[in-house]
DOZA-560613 format. One line per field, with one value per residue (C-alpha): residue number from 1; residue in three letters; x, y, z. Coordinates in steps of 0.001 Angstrom, whole numbers, plus 500000, padded with zeros to 6 digits. Each point is the difference from the previous one (the first is absolute). Example, Ala and Ser with C-alpha at 12.3 -4.5 7.8 and 13.67 -1.06 7.14 Angstrom:
2
nr <- 1|2
rest <- ALA|SER
X <- 512300|501370
Y <- 495500|503440
Z <- 507800|499340
END
This chain:
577
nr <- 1|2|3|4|5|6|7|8|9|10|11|12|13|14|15|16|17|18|19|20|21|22|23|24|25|26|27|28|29|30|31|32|33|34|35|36|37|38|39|40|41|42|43|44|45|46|47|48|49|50|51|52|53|54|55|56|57|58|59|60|61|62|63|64|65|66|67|68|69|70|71|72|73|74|75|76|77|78|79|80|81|82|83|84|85|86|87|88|89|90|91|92|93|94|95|96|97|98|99|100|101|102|103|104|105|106|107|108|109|110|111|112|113|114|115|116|117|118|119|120|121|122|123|124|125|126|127|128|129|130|131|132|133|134|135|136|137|138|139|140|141|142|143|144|145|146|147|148|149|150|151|152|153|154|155|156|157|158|159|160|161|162|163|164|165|166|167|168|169|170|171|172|173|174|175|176|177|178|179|180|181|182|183|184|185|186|187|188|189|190|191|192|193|194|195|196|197|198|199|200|201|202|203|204|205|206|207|208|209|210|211|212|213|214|215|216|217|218|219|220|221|222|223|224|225|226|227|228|229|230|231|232|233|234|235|236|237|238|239|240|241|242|243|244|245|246|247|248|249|250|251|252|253|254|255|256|257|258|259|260|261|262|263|264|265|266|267|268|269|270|271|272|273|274|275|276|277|278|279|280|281|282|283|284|285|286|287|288|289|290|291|292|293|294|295|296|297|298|299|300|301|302|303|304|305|306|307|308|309|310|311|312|313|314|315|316|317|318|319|320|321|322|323|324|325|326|327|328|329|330|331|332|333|334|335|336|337|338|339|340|341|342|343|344|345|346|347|348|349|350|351|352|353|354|355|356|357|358|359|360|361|362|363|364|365|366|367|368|369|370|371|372|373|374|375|376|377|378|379|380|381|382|383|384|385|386|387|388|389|390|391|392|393|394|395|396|397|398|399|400|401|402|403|404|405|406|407|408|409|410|411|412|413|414|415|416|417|418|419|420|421|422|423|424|425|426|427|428|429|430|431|432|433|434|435|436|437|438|439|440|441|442|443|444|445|446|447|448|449|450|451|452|453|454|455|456|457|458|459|460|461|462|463|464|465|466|467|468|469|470|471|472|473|474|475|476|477|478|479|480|481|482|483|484|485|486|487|488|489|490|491|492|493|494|495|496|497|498|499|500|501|502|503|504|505|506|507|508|509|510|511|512|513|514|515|516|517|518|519|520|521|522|523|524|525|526|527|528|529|530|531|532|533|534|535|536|537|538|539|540|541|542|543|544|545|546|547|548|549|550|551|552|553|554|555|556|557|558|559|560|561|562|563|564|565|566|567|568|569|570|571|572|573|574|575|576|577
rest <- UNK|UNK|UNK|UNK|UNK|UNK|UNK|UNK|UNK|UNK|UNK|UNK|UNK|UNK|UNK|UNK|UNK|UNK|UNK|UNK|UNK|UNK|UNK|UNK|UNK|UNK|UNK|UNK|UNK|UNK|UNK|UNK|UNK|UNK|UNK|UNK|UNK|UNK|UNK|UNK|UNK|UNK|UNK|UNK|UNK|UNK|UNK|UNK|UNK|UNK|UNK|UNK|UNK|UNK|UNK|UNK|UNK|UNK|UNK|UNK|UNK|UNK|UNK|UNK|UNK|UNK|UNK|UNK|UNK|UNK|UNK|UNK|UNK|UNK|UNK|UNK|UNK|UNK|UNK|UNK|UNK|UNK|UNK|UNK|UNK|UNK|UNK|UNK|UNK|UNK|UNK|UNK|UNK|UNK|UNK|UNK|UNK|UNK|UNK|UNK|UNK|UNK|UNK|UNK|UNK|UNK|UNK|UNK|UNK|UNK|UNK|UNK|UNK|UNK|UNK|UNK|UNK|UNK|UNK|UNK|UNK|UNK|UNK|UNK|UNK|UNK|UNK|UNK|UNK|UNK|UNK|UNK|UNK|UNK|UNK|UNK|UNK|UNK|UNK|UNK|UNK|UNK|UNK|UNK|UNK|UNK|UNK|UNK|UNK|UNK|UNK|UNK|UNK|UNK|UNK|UNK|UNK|UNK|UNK|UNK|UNK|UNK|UNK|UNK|UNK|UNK|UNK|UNK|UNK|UNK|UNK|UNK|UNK|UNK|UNK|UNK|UNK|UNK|UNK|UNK|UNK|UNK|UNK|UNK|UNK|UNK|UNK|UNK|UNK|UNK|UNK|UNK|UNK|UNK|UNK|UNK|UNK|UNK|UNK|UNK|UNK|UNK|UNK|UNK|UNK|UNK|UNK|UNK|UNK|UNK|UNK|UNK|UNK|UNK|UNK|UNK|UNK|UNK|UNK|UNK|UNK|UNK|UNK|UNK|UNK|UNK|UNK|UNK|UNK|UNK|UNK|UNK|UNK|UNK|UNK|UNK|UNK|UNK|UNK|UNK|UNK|UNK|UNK|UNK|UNK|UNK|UNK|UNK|UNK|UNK|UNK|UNK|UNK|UNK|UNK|UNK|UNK|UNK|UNK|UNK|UNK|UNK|UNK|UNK|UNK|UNK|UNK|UNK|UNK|UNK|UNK|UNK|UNK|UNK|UNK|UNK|UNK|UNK|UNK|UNK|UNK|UNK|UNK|UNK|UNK|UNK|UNK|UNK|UNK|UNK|UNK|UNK|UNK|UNK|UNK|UNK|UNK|UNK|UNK|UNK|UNK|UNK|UNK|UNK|UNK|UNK|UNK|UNK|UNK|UNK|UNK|UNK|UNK|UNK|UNK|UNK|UNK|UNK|UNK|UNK|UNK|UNK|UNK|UNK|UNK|UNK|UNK|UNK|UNK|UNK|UNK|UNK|UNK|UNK|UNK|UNK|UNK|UNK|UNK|UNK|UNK|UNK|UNK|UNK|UNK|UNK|UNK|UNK|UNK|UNK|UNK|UNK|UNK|UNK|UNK|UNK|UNK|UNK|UNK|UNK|UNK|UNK|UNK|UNK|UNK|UNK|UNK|UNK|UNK|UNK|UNK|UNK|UNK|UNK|UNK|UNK|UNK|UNK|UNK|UNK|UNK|UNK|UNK|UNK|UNK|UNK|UNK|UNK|UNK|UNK|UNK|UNK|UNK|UNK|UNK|UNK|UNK|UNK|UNK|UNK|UNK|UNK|UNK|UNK|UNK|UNK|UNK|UNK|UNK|UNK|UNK|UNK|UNK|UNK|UNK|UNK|UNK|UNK|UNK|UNK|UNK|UNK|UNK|UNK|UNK|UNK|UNK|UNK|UNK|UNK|UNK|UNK|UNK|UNK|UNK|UNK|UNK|UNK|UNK|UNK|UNK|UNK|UNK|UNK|UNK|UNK|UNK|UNK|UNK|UNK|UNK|UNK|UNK|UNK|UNK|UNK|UNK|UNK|UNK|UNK|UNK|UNK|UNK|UNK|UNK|UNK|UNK|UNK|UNK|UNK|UNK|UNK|UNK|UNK|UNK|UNK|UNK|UNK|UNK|UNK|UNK|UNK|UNK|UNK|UNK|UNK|UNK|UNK|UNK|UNK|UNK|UNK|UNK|UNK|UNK|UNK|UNK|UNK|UNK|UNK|UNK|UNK|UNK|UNK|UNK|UNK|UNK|UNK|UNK|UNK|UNK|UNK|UNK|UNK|UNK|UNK|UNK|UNK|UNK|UNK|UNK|UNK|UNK|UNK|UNK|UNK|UNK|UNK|UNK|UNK|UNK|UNK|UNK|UNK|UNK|UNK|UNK|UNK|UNK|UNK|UNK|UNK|UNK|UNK|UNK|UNK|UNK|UNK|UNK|UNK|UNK|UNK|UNK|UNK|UNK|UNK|UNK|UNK|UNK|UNK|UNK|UNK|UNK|UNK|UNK|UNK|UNK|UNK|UNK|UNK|UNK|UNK|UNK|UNK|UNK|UNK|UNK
X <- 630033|496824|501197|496138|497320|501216|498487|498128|498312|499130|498417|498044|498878|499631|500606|497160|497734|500588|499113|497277|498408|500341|498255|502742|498788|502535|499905|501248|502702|503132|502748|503467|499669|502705|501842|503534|501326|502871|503714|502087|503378|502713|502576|502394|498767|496804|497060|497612|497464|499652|497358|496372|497778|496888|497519|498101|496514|498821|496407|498523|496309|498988|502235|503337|499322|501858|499909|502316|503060|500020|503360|499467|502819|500079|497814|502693|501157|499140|496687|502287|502942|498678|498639|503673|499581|496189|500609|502927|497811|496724|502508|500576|496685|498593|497974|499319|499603|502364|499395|501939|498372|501370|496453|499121|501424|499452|501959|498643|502088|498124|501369|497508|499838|503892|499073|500895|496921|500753|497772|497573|497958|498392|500412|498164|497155|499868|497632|502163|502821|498970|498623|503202|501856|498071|500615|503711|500014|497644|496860|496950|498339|498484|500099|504084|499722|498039|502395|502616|498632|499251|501875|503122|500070|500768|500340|503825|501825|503524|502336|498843|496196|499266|498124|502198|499392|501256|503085|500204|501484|497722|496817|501325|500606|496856|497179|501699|499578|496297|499495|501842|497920|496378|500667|500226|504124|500831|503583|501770|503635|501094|504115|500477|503347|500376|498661|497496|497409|498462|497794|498145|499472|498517|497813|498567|499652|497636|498314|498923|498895|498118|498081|499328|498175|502012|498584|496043|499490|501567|503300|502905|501533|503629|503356|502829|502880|503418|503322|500973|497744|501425|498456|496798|499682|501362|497684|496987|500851|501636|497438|496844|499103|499818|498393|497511|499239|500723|496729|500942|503303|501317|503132|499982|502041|498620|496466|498225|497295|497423|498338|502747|501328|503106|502481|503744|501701|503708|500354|501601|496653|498053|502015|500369|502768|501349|497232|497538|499780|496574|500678|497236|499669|498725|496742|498950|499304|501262|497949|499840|502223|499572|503658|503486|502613|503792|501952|503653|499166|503222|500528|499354|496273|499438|502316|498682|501621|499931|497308|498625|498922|497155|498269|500536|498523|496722|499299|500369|496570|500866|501646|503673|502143|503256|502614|503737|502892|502035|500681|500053|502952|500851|499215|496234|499371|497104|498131|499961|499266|497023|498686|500975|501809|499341|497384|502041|503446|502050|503482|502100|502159|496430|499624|503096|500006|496171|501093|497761|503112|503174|503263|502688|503548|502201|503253|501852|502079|502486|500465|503456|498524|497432|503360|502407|497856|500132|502088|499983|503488|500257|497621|498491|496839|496420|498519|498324|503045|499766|502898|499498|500022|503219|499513|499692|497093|498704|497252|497249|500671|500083|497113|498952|502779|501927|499576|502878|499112|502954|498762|496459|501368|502270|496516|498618|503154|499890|496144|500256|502705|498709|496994|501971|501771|496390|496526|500679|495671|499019|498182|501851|499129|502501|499161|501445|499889|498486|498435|503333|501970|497735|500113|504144|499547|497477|502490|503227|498009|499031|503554|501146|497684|500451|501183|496779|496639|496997|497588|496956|497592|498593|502785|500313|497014|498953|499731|502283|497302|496905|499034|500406|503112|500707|503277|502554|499101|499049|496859|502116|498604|498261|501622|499894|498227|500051|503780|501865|499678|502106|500572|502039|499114|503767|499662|502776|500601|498178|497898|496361|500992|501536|498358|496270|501802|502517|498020|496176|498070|502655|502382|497454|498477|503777|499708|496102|500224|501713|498271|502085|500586|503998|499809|499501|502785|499249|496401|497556|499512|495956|497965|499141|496682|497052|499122|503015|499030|502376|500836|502037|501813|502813|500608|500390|497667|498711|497936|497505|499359|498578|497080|502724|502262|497398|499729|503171|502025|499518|501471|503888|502785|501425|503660|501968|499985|496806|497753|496456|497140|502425|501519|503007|499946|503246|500776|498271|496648|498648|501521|498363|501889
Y <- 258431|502453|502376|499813|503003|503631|503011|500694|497059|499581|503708|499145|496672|500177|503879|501601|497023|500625|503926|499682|498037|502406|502152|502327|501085|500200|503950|499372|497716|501920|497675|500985|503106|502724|501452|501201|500623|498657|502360|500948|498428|501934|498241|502017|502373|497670|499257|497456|498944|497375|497963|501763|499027|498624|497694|497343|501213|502615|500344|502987|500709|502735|500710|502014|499219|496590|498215|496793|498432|496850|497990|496579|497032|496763|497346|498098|502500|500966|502318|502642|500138|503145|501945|502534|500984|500342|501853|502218|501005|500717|502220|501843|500476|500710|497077|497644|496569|497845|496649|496999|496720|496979|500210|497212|501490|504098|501733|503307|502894|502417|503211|501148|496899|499386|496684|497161|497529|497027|497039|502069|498149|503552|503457|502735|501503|503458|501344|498433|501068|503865|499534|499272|502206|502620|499194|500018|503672|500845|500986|499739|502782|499139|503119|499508|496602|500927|503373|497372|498173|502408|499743|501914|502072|498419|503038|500386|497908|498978|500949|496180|500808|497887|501078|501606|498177|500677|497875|497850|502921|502976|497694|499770|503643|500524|497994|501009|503612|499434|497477|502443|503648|497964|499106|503299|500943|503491|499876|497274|499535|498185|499512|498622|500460|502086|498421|497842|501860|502070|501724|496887|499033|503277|499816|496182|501128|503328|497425|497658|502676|501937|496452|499308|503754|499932|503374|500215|498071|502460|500098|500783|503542|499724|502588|498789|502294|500599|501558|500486|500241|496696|498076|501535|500066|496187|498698|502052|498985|496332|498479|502239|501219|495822|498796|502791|502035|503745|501329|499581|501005|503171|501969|502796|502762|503745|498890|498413|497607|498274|497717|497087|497176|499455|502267|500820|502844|501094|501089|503259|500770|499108|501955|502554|502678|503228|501969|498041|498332|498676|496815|498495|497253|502168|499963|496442|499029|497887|496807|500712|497620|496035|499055|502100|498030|501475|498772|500081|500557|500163|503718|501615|500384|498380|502462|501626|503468|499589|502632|496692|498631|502197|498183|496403|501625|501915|496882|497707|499010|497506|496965|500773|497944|500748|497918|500148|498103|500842|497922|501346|502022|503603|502420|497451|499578|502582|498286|496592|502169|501628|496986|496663|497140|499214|497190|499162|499543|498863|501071|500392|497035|497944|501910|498184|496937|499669|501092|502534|502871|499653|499432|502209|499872|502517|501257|501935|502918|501774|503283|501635|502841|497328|498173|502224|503112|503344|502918|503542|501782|503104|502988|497513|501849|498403|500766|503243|500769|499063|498840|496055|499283|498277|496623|496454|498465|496741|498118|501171|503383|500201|501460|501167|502239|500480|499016|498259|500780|498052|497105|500414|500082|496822|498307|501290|498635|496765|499195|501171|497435|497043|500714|500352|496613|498289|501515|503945|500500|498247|501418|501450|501186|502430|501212|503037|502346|502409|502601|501687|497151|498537|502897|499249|496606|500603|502613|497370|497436|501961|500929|496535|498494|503340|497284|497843|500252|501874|498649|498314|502104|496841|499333|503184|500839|497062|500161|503381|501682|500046|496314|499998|501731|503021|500851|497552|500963|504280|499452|497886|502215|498263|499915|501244|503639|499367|498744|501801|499997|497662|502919|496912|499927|498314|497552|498166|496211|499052|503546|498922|497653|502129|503434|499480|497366|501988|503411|498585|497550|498027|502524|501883|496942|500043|503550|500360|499259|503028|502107|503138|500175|501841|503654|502301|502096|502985|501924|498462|501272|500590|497030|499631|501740|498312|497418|499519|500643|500083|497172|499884|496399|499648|503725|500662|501886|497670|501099|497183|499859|497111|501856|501275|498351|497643|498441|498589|499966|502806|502744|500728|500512|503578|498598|501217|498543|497451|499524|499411|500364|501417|502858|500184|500948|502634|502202|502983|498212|497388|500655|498415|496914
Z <- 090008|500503|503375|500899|499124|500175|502403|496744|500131|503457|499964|497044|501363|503384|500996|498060|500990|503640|499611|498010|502485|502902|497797|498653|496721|496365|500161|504206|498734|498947|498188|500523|501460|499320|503144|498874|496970|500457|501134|497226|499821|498612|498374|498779|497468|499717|501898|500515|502548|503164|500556|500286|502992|499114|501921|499162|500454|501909|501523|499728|501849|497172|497172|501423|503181|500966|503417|499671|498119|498588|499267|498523|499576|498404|501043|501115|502295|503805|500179|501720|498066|498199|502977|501124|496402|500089|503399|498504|496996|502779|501654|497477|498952|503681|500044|502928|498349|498130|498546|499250|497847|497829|499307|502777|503394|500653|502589|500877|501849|501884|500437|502141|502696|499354|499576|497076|499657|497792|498322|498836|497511|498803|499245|502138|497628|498839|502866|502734|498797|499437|503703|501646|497850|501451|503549|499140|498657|502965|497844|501732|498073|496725|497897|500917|498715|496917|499396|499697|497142|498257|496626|498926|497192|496756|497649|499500|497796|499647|497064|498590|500034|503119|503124|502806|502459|504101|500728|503006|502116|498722|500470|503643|500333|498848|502298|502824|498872|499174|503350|502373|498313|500224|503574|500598|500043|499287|500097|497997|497811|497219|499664|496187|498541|496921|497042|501357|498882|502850|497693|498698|504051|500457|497012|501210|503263|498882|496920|503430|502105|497649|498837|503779|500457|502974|501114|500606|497080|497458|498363|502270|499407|499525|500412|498245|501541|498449|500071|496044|496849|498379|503190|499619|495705|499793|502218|498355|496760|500797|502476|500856|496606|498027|503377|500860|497186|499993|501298|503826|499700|500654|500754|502394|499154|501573|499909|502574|497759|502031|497055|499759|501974|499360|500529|499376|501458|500552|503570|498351|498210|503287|502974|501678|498514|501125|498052|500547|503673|498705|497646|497698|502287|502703|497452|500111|503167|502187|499764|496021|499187|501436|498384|500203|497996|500299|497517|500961|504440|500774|498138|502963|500363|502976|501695|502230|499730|495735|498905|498106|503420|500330|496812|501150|503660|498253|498592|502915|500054|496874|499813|498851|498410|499404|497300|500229|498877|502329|503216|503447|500979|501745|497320|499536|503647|499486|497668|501265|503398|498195|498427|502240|498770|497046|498992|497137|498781|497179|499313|497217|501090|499620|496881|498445|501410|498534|496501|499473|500971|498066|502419|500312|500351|502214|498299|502762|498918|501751|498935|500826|502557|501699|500348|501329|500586|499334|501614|498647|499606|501947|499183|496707|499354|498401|496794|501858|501581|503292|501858|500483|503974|500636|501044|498553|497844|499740|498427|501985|499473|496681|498277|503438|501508|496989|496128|497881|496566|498610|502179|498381|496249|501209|500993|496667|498169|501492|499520|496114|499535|501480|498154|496622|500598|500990|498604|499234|499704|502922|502691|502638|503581|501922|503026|501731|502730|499292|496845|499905|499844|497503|497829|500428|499171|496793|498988|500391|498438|497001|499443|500639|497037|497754|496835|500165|498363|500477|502845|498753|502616|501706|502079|501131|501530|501049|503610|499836|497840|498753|499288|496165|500091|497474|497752|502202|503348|499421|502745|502428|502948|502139|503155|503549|499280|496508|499193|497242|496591|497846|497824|497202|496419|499037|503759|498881|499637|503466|500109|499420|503109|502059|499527|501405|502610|501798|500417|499983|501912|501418|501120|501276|501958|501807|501502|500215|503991|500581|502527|498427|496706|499194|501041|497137|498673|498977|499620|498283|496583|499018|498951|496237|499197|501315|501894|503109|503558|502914|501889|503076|501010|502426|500161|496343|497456|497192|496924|499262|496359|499463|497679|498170|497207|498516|503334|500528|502909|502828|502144|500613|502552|498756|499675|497226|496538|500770|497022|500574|497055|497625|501993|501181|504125|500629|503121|497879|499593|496769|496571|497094|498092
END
């Protein structure tokens, strides 16, 4: 007994028909449009994936630039019995119509009216529907209209070959970037969790503004402003470079070049020091630049006591965009402050539940002095020898107020054998407190995986390091003023993971708000020859060297036994490795 004709076959007979005749053309029609990719499920050690969200058809007025949803049900069924779903997926994709059809019946929601209008007998054509769309994003200027159909770049590929092409959530992200800088915005924020791929927004966002000649018909002159050398070099190399060449490109670093139009910068390389009150960025001026993008807002830039400030301020002429993952809070107030609410969000929770983050579980351990606390005996003195303030410790004074090193190497011993029991290689994020309790934690780690294998580099600097990683995680220095060097050729079973991880990037991103960096111990020995000026954050004497040591990693905190750019940093000054 036949159950009657399938969706399939009342989009292909009746569906297609109906479009076609409102004028929608084959290259306007998109078939089962991809939304989600669907959220991992972990079952036990395995994993597979739910259900991926994809509609029907989507309309789109130019290519990458859709207007409608379109859900279609059997011909048997009521016109509207597709429309929440056609409405959920319009949501999603910040559009303001959604569609329902058996192919007979259409029921039409209207996001902008709030109203549901059903027994329509037609689609809306192309025109109309770009028209209305229009008056519900409040456009009444055409060159913002036309900026927002102006193609994406195409120019990356995935790891298969394909086209990357903007998810649902980045294409969001980015026309209300593009929409809000055209009509004339000059201070906007982006809050994408981690992983989301920030980068590839900002890229799409500077691709449609420099197509649109946003600025007195030229190309748009853009400052691409960050804290740490990996999130300046990935992003040249990653995004900018395949999409627009290398000839506009270029990286300031003590030289103030005129001739280009895109820019990158650290703010270190751009701001005022103790030597030099004058920055670089006191050369271009002030209306130079039409774009200031701040990757990673929430660093402190937007402070307005941080010495970074003044940059953001000489600049304040351009349009400023600033990109964070991190949601509001006390130690973020200033940026959101700085740059308003933000225009767009999407979290990690969205992240997972859309499939295109992996999920996480939590595995809560106890550790004997977060349990019961720690009390010193009598007179106990530190490692310095120091008597230890009588008194008792908890949890949120350790690594703070006083340092456990047999509750770090516990930590250490406990993450190297849940690894051993599940994957020993895989990649592995710790955060801590600070640089010297990383450097505690690389060292307990280390020591804790002194039977495994050499690390494979990759792992190691990834995201801790330079990108490519070197000899299991020796660069791993990219953190907060440069990080540490991994300083591991034997890393141990779970070293090329660890090593770059707990004193790079990541660990670094954990302390990077501080407004004063740990007071220095000791006088500061004399910088390596050439190249390191004097920087002053937070009441302690840096040396930036970020020209020195092939360029990787920058400036230290005189504490003893730190190792930056292979030297060794002791009370009596640098000491060759």
């Amino acid at each position: 007994m036949s159950a009657g004709p399938l969706e399939k076959d009342t989009c292909r007979d009746y569906v297609l028909p109906l479009l076609k005749a409102a004028g929608w053309s084959d290259d306007q029609i998109v078939e089962q449009f991809p939304i989600t990719a669907g959220r991992v499920i972990t079952v036990g050690k395995k994993h597979r994936r739910g259900e991926a969200l994809r509609a029907d058809y989507v309309l789109e007025y130019e290519p990458g630039a859709p207007v409608a949803v379109v859900e279609a049900k059997r011909e048997y069924a009521i016109p509207g019995k597709g429309l929440q779903q056609a409405k959920n997926y319009a949501q999603l994709l910040d559009l303001p119509f959604a569609y329902s059809t058996n192919g007979d019946g259409i029921v039409e929601d209207d996001r902008d009216t709030g109203l549901e209008t059903d027994k329509l007998t037609a689609f809306p054509s192309p025109d109309q529907l770009w028209s209305r769309f229009r008056s519900w994003k409040g456009i009444v200027d055409d060159f913002i209209g036309d900026g927002l159909l102006l193609p994406f770049n195409r120019a990356l590929r995935n790891a298969d070959g394909t086209v990357k092409e903007p998810r649902y959530y980045q294409r969001t992200a980015i026309n209300r970037a593009v929409q809000a800088i055209l009509a004339g915005d000059n201070r906007l924020l982006l809050t994408l969790a981690t992983g989301t791929g920030k980068t590839f927004v900002a890229m799409q966002i500077v691709w449609k503004l420099w197509q649109s000649h946003w600025r007195e018909g030229r190309n748009p002159r853009i400052l691409y402003l960050a804290d740490r050398n990996v999130l300046v070099d990935q992003p040249i190399e990653r995004e900018f470079v395949p999409a627009f060449g290398e000839g506009p490109i270029w990286k300031l670093k003590g030289e103030a070049k005129a001739g280009r139009e895109i820019y990158f910068a650290l703010y270190q390389a751009l701001a005022d020091s103790g030597e030099d009150p004058n920055g670089i960025f006191r050369e271009f001026a002030p209306d130079f630049f039409d774009l200031v993008i701040v990757d990673e807002c929430h660093r402190g830039s937007a402070r307005a006591e941080s010495s970074w400030r003044a940059i953001l301020d000489h600049f304040g002429p351009a349009a400023q965009l600033g990109m964070t993952a991190t949601p509001k809070r006390d130690e973020t107030a200033d940026s959101y402050q700085y740059f308003g609410d933000p225009i767009f969000e999407y979290s990690l929770a969205q992240g997972i539940d859309d499939g295109f983050l992996a999920p996480y579980r939590v595995r809560r351990v106890v550790l004997s002095p977060d349990a019961h606390g720690f009390a010193p005996d009598e007179g106990q003195l530190d490692l310095f020898g120091n008597e230890i303030p009588e008194g008792l410790y908890t949890t949120s004074d350790f690594e703070r107020v006083v340092s456990l090193l047999t509750r770090t190497e516990a930590a250490a011993k406990h993450l190297t054998e849940y690894l051993k029991r599940t994957d020993r290689m895989a990649k592995t994020i710790v955060f801590c407190v600070d640089q010297e309790h990383a450097d505690q934690m690389r060292r307990a780690l280390h020591n804790a995986n002194a039977d495994g294998p050499y690390g494979d580099g990759y792992h190691g600097g990834y995201r801790g390091g330079y990108p490519a990683g070197r000899h299991g995680g020796y660069y791993g220095h990219h953190g907060y003023r440069g990080g540490y060097r991994g300083d591991c050729w034997n890393c141990g079973a779970a070293g090329a993971a660890v090593i770059g991880l707990a004193i790079g990037a990541l660990v670094g991103s954990a302390i990077a708000d501080a407004t004063a960096p740990p007071v220095a111990v000791g006088p500061p020995g004399p910088p390596p020859a050439g190249g390191c000026t004097t920087v002053v954050v937070g009441g302690v004497s840096y040396y930036n060297c970020d020209d020195y040591g092939d360029d990787y990693g920058y400036g230290y905190n005189p504490r003893p036994n730190y190792y930056w750019n292979g030297y060794e940093v002791r009370d009596d000054g640098w000491q060759a490795k």
